[in-house]
N, CA, C and O of each residue as an XYZ file, in Angstrom:
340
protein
N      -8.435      1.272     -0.766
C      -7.783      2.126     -1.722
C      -7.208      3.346     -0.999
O      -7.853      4.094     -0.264
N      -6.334      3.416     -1.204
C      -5.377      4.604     -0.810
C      -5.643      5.996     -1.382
O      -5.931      6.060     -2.577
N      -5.572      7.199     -0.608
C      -5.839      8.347     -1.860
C      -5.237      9.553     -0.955
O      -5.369      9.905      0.217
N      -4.461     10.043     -2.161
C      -3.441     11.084     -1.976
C      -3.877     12.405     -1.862
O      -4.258     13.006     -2.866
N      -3.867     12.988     -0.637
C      -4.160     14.050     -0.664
C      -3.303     15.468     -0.722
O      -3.580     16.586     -0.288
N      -1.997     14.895     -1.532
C      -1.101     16.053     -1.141
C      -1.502     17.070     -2.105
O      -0.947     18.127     -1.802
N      -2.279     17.199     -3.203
C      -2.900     18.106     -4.301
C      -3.637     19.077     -4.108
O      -3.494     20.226     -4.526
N      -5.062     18.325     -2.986
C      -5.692     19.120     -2.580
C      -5.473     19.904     -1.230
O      -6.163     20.870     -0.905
N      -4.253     19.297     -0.343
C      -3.539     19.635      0.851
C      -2.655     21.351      0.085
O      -2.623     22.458      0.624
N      -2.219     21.044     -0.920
C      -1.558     22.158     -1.758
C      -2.315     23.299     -1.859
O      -1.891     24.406     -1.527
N      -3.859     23.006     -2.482
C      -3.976     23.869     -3.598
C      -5.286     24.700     -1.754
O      -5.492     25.913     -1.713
N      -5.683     24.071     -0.993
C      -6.275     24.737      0.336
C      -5.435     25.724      0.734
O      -5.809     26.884      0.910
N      -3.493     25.053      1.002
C      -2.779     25.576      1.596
C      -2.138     27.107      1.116
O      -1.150     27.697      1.553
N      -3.258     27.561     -0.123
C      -2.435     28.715     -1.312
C      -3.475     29.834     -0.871
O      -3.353     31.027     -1.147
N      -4.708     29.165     -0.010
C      -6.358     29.857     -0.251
C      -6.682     30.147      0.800
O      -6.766     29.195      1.576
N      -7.026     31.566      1.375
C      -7.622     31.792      2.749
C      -9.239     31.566      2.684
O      -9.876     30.902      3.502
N      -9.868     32.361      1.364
C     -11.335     32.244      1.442
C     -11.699     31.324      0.610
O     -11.114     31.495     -0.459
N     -12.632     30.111      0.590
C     -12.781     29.352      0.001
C     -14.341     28.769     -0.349
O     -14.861     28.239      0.633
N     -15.058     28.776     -1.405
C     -15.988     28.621     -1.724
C     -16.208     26.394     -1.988
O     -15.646     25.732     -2.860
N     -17.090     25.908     -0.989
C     -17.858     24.819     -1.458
C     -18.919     24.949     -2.211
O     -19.276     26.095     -2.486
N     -19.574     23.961     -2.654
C     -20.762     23.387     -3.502
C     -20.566     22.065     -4.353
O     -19.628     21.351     -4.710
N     -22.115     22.119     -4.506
C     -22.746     20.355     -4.868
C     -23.369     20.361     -5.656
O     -23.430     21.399     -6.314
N     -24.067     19.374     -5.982
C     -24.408     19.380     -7.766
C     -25.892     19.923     -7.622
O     -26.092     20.638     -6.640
N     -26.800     19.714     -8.348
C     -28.281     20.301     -8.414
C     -28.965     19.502     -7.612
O     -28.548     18.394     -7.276
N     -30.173     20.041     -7.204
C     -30.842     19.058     -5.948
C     -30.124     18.194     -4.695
O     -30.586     17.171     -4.189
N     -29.057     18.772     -4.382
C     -28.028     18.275     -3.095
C     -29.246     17.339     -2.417
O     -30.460     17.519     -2.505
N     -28.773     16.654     -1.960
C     -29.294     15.454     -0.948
C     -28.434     15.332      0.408
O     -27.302     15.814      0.462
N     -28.974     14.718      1.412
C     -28.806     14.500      2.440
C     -26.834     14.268      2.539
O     -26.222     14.909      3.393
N     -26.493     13.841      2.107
C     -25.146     13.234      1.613
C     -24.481     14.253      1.167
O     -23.429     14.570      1.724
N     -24.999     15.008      0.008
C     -24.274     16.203     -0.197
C     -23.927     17.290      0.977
O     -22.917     17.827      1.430
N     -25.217     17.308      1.191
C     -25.162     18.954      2.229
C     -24.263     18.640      3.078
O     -23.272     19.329      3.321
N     -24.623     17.269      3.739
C     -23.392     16.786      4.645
C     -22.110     16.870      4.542
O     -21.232     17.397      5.225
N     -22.137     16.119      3.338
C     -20.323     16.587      2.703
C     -19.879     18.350      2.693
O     -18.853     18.987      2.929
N     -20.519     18.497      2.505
C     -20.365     20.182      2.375
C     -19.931     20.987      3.901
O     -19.039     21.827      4.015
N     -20.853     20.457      5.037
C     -20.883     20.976      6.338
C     -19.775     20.754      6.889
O     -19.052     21.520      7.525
N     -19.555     18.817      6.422
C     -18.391     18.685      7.043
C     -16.998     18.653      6.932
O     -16.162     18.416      7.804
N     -16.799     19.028      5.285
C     -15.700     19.699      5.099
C     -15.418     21.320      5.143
O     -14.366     21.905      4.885
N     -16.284     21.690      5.421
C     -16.493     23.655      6.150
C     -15.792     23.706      7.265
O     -14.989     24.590      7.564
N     -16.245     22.228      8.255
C     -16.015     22.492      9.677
C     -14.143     22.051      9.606
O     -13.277     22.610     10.279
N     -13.921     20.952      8.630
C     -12.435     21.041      8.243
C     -11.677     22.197      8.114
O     -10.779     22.470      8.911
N     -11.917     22.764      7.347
C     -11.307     24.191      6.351
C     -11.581     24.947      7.604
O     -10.467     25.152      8.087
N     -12.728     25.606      8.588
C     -12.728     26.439      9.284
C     -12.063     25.968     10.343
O     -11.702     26.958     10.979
N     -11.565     24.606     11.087
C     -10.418     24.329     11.889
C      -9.012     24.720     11.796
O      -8.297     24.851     12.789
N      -8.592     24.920     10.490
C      -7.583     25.493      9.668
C      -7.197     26.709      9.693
O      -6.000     26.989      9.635
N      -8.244     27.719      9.793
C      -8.259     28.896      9.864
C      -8.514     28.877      8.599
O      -7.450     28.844      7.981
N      -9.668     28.885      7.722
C      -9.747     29.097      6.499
C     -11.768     30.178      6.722
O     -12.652     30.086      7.574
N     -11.650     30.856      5.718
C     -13.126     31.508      5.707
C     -13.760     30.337      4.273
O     -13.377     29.989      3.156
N     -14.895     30.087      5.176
C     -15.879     28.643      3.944
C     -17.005     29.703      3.719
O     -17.369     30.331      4.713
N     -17.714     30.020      2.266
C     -18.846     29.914      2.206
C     -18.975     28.530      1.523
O     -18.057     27.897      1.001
N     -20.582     28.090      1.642
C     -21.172     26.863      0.886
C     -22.316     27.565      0.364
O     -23.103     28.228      1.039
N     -22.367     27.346     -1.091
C     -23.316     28.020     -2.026
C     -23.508     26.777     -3.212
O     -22.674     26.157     -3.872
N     -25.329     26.704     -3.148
C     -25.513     25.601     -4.205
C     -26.264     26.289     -4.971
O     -26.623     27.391     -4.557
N     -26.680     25.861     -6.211
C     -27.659     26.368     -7.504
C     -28.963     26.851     -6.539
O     -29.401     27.998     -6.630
N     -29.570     25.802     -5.553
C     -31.140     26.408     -5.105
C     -30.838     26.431     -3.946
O     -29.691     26.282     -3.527
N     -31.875     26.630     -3.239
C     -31.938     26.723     -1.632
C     -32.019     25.618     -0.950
O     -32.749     24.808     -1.521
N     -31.365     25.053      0.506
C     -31.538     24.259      0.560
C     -33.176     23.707      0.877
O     -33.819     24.571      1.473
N     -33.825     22.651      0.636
C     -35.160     21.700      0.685
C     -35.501     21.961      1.955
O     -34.607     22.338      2.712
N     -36.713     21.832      2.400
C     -37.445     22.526      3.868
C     -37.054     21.046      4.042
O     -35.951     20.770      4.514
N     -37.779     20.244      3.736
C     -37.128     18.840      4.376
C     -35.972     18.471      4.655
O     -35.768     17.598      5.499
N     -34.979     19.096      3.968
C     -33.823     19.154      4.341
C     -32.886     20.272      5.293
O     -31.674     20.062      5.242
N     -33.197     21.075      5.886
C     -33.067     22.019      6.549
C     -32.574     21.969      8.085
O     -31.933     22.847      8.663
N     -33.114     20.481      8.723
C     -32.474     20.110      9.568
C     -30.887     20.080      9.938
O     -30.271     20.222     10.994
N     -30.565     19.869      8.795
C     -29.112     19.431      8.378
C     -28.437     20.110      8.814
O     -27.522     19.685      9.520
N     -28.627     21.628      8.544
C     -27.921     23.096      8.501
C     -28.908     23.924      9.213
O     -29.743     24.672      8.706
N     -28.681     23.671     10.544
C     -29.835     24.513     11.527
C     -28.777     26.165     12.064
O     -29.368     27.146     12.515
N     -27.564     26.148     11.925
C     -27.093     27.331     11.590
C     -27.315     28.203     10.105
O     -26.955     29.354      9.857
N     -27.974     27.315      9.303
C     -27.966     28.284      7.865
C     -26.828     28.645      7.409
O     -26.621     29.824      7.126
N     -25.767     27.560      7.239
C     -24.737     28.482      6.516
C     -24.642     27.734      5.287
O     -23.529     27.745      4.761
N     -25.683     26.999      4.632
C     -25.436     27.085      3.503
C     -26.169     27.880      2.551
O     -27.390     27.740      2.481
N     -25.606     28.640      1.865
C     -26.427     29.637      1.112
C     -27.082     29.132     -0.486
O     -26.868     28.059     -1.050
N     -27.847     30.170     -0.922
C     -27.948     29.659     -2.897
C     -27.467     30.871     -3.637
O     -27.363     32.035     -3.250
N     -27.238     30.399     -4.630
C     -26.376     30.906     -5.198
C     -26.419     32.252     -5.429
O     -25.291     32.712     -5.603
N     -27.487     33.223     -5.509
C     -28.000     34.177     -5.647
C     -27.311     35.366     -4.980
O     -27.065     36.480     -5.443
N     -27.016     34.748     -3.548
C     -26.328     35.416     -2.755
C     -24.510     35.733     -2.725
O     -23.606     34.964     -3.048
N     -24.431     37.135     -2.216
C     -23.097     37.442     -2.505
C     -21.910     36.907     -2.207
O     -21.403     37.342     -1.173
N     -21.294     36.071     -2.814
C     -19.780     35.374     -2.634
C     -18.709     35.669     -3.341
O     -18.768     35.804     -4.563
N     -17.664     35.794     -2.689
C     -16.510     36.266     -3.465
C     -15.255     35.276     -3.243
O     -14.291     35.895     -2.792
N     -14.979     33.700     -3.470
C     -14.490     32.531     -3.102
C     -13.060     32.730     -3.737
O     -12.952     32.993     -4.934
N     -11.753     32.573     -2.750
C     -10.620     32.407     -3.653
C     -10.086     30.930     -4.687
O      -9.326     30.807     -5.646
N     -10.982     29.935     -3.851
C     -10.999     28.477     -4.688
C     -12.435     28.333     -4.192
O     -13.153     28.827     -3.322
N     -12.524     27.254     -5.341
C     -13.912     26.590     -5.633
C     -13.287     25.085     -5.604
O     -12.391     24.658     -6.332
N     -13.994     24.386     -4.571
C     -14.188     22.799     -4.543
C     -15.347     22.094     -4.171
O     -16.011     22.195     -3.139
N     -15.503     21.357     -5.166
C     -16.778     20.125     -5.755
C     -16.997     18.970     -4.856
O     -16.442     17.900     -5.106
N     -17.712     19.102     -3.903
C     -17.587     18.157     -2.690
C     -19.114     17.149     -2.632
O     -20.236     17.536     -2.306
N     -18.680     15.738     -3.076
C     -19.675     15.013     -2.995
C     -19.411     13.627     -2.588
O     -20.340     12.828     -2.478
């Protein structure tokens, strides 16, 4: 299946600071998705925070051994928001 990215190629290309996140209880898959479209957007020259509802899981923590994904609690000020799963 084919899939068009000229929408979301658009709506990045309008946004310097840009906020990710994932649904409740992120999993291994999520966080991932999250990291590795950060490391996209920050190739770009784009500023990523990643902010989910909780913190990420001690078991899961490996994942993000820089800590840049935050919870939500913490201060973000995102010019777009995208739903990455």
């Amino acid at each position: 299946m084919s899939v068009n990215w000229s929408r979301f190629a658009e709506v990045i290309s309008q946004h310097q600071r840009i906020l990710l996140t994932s649904h409740i209880r992120p999993d291994c898959d999520a966080l991932g998705s999250e990291l590795g479209m950060a490391g996209i957007l920050e190739s770009l020259g784009k500023q990523v925070v990643i902010v989910n509802g909780q913190a990420t899981p001690p078991n899961l923590a490996f994942i993000d051994p820089d800590r840049k994904i935050r919870a939500l609690h913490e201060d973000v000020q995102p010019d777009e928001l995208q739903d990455i799963d």
